[in-house]
Each structure stands twice: as structure tokens, then as C-alpha cells.
C-alpha positions as a Markdown table, in Angstrom:
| # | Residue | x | y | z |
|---|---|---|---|---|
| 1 | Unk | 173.0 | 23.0 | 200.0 |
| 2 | Unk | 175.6 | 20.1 | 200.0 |
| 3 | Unk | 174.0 | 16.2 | 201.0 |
| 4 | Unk | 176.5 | 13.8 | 201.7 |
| 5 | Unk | 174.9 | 10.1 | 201.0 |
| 6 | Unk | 176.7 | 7.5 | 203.5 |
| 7 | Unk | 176.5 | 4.4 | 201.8 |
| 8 | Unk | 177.1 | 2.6 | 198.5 |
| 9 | Unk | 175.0 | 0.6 | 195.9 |
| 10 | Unk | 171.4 | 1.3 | 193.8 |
| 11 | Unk | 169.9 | 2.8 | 196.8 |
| 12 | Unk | 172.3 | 5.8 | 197.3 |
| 13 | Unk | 172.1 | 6.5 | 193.7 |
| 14 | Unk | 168.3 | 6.7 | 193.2 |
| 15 | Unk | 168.6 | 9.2 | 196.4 |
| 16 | Unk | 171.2 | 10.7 | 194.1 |
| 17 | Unk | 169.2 | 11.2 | 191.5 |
| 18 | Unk | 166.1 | 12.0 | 193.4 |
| 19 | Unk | 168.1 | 14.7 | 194.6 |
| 20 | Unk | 169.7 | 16.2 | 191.6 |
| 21 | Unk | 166.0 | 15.6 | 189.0 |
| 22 | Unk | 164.1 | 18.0 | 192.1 |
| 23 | Unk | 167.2 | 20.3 | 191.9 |
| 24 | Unk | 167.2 | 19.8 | 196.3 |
| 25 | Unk | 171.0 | 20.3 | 196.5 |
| 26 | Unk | 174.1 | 22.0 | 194.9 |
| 27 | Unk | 176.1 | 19.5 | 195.8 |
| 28 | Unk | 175.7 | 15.5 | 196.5 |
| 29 | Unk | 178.6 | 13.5 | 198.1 |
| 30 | Unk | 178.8 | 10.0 | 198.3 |
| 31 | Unk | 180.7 | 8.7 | 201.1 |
| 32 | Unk | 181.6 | 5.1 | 200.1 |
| 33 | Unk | 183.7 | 3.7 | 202.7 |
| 34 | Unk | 181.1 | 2.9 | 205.5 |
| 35 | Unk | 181.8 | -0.7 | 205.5 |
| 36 | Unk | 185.4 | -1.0 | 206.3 |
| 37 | Unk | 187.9 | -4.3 | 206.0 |
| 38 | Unk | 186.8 | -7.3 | 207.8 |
| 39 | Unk | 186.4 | -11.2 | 207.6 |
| 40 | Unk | 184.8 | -10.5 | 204.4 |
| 41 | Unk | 187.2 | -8.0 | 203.1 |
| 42 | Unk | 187.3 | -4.4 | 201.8 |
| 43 | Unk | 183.8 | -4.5 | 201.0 |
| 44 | Unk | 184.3 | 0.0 | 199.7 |
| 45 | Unk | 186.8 | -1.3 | 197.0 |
| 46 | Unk | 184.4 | -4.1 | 195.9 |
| 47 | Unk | 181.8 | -1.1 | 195.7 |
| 48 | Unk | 184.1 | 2.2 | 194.0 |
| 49 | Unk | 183.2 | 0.8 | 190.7 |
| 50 | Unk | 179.4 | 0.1 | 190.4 |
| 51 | Unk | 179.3 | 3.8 | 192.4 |
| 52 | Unk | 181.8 | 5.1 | 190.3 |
| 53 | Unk | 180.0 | 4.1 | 186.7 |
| 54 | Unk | 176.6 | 5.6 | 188.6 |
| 55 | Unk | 177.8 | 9.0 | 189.8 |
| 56 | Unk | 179.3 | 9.1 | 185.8 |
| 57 | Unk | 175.5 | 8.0 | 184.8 |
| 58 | Unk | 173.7 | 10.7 | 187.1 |
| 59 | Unk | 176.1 | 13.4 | 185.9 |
| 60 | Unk | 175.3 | 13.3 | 182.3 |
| 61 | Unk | 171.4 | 12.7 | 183.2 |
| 62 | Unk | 171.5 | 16.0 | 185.0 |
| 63 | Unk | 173.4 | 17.6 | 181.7 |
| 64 | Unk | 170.6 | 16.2 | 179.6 |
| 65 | Unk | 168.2 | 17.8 | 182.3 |
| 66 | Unk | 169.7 | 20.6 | 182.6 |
| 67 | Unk | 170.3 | 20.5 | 186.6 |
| 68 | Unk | 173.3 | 22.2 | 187.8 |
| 69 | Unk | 173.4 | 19.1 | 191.2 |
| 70 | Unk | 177.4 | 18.5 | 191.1 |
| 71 | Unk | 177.8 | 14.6 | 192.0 |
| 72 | Unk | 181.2 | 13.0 | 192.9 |
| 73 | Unk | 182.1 | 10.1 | 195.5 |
| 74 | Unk | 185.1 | 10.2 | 197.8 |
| 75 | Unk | 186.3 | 8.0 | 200.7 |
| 76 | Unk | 188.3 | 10.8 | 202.2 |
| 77 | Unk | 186.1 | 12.7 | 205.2 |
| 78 | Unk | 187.7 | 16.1 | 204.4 |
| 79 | Unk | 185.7 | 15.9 | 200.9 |
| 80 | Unk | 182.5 | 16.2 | 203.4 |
| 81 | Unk | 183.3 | 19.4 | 205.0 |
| 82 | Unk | 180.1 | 21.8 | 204.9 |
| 83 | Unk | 177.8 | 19.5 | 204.3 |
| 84 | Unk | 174.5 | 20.8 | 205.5 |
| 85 | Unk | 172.5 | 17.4 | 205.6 |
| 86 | Unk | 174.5 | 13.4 | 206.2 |
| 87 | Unk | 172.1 | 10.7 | 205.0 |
| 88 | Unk | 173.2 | 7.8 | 207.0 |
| 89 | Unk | 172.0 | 4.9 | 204.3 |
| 90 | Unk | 171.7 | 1.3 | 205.3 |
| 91 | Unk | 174.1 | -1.2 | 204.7 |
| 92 | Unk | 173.6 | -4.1 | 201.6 |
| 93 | Unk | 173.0 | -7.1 | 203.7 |
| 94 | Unk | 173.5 | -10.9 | 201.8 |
| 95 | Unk | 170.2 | -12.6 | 200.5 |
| 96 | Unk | 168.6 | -14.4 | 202.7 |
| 97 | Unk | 169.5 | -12.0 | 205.8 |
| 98 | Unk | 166.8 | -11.1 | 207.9 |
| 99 | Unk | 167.5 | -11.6 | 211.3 |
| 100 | Unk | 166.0 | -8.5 | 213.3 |
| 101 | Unk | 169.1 | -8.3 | 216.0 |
| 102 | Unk | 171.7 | -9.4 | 213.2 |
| 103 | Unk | 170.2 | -5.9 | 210.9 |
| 104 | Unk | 170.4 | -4.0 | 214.5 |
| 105 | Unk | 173.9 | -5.2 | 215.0 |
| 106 | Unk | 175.0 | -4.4 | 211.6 |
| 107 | Unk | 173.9 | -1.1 | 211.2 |
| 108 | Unk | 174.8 | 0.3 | 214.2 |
| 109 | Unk | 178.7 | -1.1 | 214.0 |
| 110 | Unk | 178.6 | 1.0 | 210.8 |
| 111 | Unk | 177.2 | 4.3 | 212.4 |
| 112 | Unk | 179.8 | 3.7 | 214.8 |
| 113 | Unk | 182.3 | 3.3 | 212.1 |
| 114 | Unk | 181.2 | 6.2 | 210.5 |
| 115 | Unk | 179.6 | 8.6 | 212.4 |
| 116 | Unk | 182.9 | 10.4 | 214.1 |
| 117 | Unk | 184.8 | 10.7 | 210.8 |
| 118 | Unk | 182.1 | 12.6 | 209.5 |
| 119 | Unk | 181.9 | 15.0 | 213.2 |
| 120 | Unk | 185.5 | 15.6 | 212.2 |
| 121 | Unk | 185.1 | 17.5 | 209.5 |
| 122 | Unk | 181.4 | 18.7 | 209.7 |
| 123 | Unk | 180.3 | 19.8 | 213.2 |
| 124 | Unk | 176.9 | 21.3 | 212.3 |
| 125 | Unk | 175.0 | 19.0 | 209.8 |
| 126 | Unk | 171.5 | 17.0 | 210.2 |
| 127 | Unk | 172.0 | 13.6 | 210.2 |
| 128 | Unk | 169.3 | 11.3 | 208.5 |
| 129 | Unk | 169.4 | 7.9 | 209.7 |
| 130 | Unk | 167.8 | 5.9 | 207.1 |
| 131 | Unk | 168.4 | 2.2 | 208.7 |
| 132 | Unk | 166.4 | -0.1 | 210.2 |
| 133 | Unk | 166.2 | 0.5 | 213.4 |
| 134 | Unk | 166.4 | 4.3 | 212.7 |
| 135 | Unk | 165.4 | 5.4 | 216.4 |
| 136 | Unk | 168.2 | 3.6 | 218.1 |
| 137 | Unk | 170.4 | 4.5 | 215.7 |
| 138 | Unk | 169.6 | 8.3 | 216.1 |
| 139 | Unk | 169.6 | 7.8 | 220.0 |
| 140 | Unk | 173.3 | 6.1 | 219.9 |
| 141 | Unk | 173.9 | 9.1 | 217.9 |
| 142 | Unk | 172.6 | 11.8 | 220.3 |
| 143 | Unk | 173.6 | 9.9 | 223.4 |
| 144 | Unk | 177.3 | 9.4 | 222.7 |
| 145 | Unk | 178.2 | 12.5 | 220.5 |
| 146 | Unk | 176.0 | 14.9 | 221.6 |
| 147 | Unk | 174.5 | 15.9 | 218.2 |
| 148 | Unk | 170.7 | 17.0 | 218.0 |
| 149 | Unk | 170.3 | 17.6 | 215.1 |
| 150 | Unk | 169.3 | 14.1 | 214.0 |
| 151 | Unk | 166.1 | 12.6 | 212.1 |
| 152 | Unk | 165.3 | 9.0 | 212.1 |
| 153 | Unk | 163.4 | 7.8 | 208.9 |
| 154 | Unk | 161.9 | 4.7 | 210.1 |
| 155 | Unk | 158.2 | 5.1 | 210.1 |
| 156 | Unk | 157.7 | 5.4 | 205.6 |
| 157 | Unk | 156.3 | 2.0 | 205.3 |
| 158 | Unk | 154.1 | 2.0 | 207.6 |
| 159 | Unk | 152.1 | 5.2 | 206.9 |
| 160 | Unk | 152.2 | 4.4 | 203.0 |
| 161 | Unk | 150.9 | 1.0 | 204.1 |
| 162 | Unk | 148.3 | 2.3 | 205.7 |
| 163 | Unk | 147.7 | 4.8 | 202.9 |
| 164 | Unk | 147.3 | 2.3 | 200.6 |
| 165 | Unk | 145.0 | 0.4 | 202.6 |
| 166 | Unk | 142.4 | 3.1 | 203.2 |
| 167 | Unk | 142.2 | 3.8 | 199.3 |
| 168 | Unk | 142.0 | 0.4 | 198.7 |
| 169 | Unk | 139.6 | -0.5 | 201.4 |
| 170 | Unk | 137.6 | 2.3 | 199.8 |
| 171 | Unk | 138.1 | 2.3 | 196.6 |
| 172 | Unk | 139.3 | 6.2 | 196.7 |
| 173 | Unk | 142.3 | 7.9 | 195.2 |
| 174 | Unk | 145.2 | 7.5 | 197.4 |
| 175 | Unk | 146.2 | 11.1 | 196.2 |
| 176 | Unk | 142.9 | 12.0 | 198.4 |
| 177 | Unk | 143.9 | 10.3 | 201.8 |
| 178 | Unk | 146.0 | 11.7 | 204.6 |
| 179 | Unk | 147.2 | 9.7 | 207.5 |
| 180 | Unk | 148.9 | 9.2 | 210.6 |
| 181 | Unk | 150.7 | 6.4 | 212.9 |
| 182 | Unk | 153.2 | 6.5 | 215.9 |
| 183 | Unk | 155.4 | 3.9 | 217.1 |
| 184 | Unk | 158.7 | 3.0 | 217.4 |
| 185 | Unk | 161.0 | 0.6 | 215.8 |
| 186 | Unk | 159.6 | -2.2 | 215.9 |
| 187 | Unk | 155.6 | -1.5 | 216.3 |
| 188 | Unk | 153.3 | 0.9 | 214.2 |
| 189 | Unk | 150.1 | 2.3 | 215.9 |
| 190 | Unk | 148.1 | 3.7 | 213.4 |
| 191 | Unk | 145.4 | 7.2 | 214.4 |
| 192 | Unk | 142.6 | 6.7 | 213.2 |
| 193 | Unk | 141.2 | 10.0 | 214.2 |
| 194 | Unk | 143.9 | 11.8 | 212.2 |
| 195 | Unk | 142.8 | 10.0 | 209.2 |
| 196 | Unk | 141.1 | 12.0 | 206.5 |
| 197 | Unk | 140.0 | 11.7 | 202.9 |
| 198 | Unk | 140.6 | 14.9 | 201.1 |
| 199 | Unk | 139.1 | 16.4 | 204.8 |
| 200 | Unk | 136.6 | 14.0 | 205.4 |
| 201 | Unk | 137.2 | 12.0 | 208.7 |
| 202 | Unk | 137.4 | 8.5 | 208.9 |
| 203 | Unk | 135.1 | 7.7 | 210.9 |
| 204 | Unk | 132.1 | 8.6 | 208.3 |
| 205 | Unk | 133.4 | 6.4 | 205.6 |
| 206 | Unk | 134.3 | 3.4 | 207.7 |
| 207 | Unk | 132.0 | 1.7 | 210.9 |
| 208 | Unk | 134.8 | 0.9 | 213.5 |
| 209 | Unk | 134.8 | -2.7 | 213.1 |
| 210 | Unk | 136.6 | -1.8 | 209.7 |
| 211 | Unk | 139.0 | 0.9 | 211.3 |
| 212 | Unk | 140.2 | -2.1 | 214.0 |
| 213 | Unk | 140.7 | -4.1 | 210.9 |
| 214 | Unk | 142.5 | -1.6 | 209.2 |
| 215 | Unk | 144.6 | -0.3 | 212.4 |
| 216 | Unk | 145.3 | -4.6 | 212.9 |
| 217 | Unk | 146.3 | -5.1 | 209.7 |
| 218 | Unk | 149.2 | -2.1 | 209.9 |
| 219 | Unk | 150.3 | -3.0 | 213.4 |
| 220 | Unk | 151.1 | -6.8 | 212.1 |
| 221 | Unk | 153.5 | -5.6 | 209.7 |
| 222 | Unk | 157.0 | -5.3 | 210.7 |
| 223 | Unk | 159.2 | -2.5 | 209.0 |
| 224 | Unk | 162.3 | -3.6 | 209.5 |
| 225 | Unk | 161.9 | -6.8 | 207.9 |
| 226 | Unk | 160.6 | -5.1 | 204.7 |
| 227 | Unk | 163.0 | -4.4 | 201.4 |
| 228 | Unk | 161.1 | -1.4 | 200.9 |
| 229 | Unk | 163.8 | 0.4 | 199.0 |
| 230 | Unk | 161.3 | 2.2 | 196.7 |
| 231 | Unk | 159.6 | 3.7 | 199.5 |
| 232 | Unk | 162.5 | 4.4 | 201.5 |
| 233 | Unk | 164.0 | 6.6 | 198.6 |
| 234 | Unk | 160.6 | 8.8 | 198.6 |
| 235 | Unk | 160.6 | 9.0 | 202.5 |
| 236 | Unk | 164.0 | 10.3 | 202.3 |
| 237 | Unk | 163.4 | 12.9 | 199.4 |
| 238 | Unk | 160.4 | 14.2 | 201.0 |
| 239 | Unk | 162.5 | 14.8 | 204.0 |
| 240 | Unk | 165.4 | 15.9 | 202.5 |
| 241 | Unk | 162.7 | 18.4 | 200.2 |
| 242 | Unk | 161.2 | 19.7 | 203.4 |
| 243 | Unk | 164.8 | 21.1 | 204.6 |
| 244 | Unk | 166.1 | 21.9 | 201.5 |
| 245 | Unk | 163.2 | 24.5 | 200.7 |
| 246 | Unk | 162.2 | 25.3 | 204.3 |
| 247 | Unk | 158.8 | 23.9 | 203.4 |
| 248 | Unk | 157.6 | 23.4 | 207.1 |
| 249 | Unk | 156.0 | 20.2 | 206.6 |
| 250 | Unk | 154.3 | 17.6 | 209.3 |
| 251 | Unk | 155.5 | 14.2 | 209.2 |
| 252 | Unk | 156.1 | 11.2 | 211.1 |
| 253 | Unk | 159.6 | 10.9 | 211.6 |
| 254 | Unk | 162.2 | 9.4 | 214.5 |
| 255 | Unk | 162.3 | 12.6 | 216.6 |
| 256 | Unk | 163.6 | 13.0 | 220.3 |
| 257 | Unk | 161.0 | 13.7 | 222.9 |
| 258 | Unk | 161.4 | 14.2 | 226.8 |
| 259 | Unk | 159.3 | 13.4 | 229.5 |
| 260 | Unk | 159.9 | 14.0 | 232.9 |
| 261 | Unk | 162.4 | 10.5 | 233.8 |
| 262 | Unk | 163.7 | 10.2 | 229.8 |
| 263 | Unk | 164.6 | 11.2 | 226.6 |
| 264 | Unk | 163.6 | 8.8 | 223.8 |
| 265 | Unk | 163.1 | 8.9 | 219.9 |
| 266 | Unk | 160.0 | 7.8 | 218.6 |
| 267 | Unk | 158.0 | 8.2 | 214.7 |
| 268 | Unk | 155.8 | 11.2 | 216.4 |
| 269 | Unk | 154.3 | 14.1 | 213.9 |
| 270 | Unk | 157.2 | 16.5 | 214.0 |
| 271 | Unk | 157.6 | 20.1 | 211.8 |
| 272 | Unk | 160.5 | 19.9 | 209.6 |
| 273 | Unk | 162.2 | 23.2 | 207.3 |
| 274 | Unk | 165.7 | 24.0 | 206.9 |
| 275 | Unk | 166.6 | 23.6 | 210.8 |
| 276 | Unk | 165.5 | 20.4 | 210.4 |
| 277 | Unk | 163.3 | 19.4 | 213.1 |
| 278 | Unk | 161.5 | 22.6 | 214.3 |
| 279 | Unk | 158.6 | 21.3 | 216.3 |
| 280 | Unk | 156.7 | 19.0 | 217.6 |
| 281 | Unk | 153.3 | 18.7 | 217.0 |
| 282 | Unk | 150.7 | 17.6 | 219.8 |
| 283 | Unk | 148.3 | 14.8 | 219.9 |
| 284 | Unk | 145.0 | 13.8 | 221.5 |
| 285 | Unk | 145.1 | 10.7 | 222.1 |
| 286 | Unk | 142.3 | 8.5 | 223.6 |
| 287 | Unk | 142.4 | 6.6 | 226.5 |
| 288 | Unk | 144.1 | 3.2 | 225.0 |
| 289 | Unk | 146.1 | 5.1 | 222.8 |
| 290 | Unk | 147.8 | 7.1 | 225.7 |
| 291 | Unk | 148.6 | 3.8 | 227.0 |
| 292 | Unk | 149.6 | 2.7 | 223.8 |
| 293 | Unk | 152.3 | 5.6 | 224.1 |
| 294 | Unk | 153.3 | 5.3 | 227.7 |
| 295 | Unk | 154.3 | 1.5 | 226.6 |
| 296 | Unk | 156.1 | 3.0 | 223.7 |
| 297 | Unk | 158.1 | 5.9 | 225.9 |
| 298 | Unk | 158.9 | 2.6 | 228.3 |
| 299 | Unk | 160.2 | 0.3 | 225.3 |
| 300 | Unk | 162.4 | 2.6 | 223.9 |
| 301 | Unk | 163.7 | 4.1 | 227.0 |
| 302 | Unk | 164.9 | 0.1 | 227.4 |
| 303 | Unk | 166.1 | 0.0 | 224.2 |
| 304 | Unk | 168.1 | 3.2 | 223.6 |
| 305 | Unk | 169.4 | 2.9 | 227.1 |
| 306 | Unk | 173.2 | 3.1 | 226.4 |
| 307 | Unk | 174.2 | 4.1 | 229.9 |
């Protein structure tokens, strides 16, 4: 399998290393010219060294590991020809930078950037859109270039927030607890009755004045505001894992659903092996929750509207 990582800096190389210590790829490709010349300059040239000194770090760490990953960087789209998977990585923003629309504005003026030079040389790879705002990114994606094959990672923070919270909240290993949110990018609902430790529902460890707490305390947080890059990198290895060796896995991932007047992506619980995305896995939902989603469906079909 060849990954090509679109982006530059510490966060494309701990993918890049990720990748090459669980032996996920053959080949790794890091594309570094995603941000191209503007009012603040060639900001790829400014970048070719630090990436340069880490794809020369990561190669010997693999020799020392003994993993046979083959990591080089190139700024030429030809050099991503065959790649089976395109990790679309989000762009270094300066300190202090947190505007919402300003991050939304940003990162999609690089997908748009890059995403055709890397549909001229490789027609039939899964895109991973790893930026905030991951589900109108992968819409923009679908809607102008026709590619469905895409898989927004958006929804990490979130579900290890909530993780964390029920261990915490119950003073359990977190190794023990499974869970499950939906939402979109910019609001997590959590499911409370697809929450288990090791089997055991949620609902007989917690009285449901604690679950509202709990499923408050995830909704407040925003995930795009969040430098999460720690938990980013594992969201996008256990992705990238679950193609790699077809292992079938359920997540909740930026995935394209249809209903009968739209076609939006939203963090759903979705099947994912080496076609990427190979199903989607249904819910019952209660009654609030159902209209928790139809208010989802109707945001997003606002926001991803590019017509």
C-alpha cells in the first residue's frame, strides 16, 4: 500500500511514523506543497527542511526497527501516482488563530489547491480529510470532483472525550469502555444507549441524571477549536489500520448518507476495510434523538450546499 500525507510539519511526521512503527504501508509520501505562494510567501520552501531532516529521522528509525515503510517527500504530483490512500492533513495555522470561519476558509482554499493535482495523477485513491471542518471538506470534495471514496475524520475528539469521561466519572479502565456519538462539524451528540463498559450498558452504572450530565458535558465542547494533534494522529492511524488490513471495523467517521431530498456527510458509525467505507451501520434512535438527526441532516445540507 502507498499513503501519500498532504501536509507539512510535526503532525505529518508522527502520521509518518505511526505508519511505518505498525508496518500499515510500503510506501509513505509526503506531499509538501499544499500551501502555495501568497502574501506571506512560499510557505513549502520555508517547510522542505524541517520535513526534509524528519523523513531522514524516520528512515533510520525504521532501519533500527527493522520496518521495510520507504519514506521520501516530493512537491511533484507525478511522485503520487498509485497511491492507494491521500491523507489530506490540516494546515499550520499562526498562534493565536482560532477563528472558526477563518480555519474553514483556510482549509478548504488548500483542498482546493490541492485536491485536482493529486486527481491528476491518482484517479482511484481514498481521500482522508483530516481538517477541521472535515465534513464540508469531504462534501466540496465529492460535490465538485465526483470522488466517493472519501472519509472525513472529524469526530476523534469527541468520542475519546467522552471515553474519558465515562472512566473517569466511574472510576473504570478506559481500556473497558466503548462509545458512540453523531454529529456534525460543529455539534457532537453523544448515544448513550450504545455506551458499554466491557458489555455492560450504561444505563446500570449511571442513574440518567448523570448520563445528561455526561452527554452536556460532550456536546459543549467544540472540536474544531481544539489542538488535539495527539488524538488526531491516533484517529487517523486507526483509520488508516482499518484499510490497510481490511479489518472491518465500526467507527464514527465523516461518511456520506442520502435521504430522500439530500446527500450530506455526517460522523455516523460506518464499516471501514480496504474499500474504505463499506457500510453503514443503522441506529435506533429515540424520539429526541431522531430529531436530534433530522436537525443535523438539515444543517449540513445548508452548509455543504455548494450549488
Amino acid at each position: 500500500m502507498k499513503i501519500a500525507l498532504l501536509g507539512s510539519g510535526q503532525l505529518a511526521l508522527s502520521v509518518a511514523w505511526g505508519i511505518c512503527h505498525s508496518e500499515l504501508a510500503q510506501e509513505v509520501v509526503f506531499f509538501t506543497n499544499t500551501q502555495s505562494s501568497g502574501k506571506h510567501g512560499n510557505r513549502s520552501s520555508r517547510n522542505s527542511r524541517p520535513v526534509a531532516d524528519g523523513v531522514q529521522d524516520i528512515t533510520l528509525a525504521t532501519a533500527m526497527s527493522a520496518s521495510d515503510t520507504v519514506v521520501s517527500f516530493t512537491d511533484s504530483g507525478e511522485e503520487l501516482s498509485n497511491a492507494d490512500v491521500v491523507v489530506l492533513l490540516p494546515a499550520s495555522v499562526p498562534f493565536g488563530f482560532h477563528s472558526a470561519q477563518a480555519l474553514k476558509t483556510t482549509n478548504l482554499s488548500i483542498a482546493r489547491q490541492i485536491v485536482p493535482k493529486v486527481l491528476e495523477h491518482t484517479q482511484n485513491a481514498k481521500f482522508l480529510v483530516a481538517m477541521p471542518f472535515a465534513n464540508y471538506i469531504s462534501a466540496w470534495i465529492h460535490h465538485t470532483h465526483g470522488t466517493a471514496a472519501v472519509i472525513g475524520i472529524a469526530n476523534g475528539v469527541s468520542t475519546a472525550h467522552l471515553k474519558s469521561e465515562i472512566a473517569t466519572r466511574l472510576g473504570l479502565s478506559v481500556k473497558d469502555v466503548s462509545a458512540l456519538a453523531i454529529g456534525n462539524d460543529e455539534v457532537t451528540y453523544p448515544l448513550p444507549q450504545y455506551c458499554r463498559v466491557n458489555g455492560i450498558p450504561l444505563t446500570q452504572l449511571m442513574d440518567e441524571s448523570d448520563i445528561q450530565s455526561l452527554s452536556a458535558t460532550v456536546v459543549e465542547r467544540c472540536p474544531y477549536t481544539s489542538a488535539s494533534e495527539y488524538t488526531l494522529v491516533s484517529h487517523i492511524l486507526q483509520v488508516l489500520s482499518a484499510i490497510s488490513l481490511d479489518k472491518k471495523r465500526v467507527m464514527s467517521v465523516g461518511t456520506r448518507i442520502s435521504t430522500d431530498t439530500t446527500s450530506v456527510f455526517l460522523n455516523v458509525p460506518s464499516k471501514i476495510g480496504s474499500d474504505g467505507i463499506e457500510q453503514i451501520i443503522p441506529l435506533e434512535l429515540t424520539n429526541p434523538q431522531r430529531e436530534q438527526f433530522t436537525q443535523l441532516v438539515a444543517q449540513s445540507a445548508a452548509a455543504q450546499n455548494f450549488s
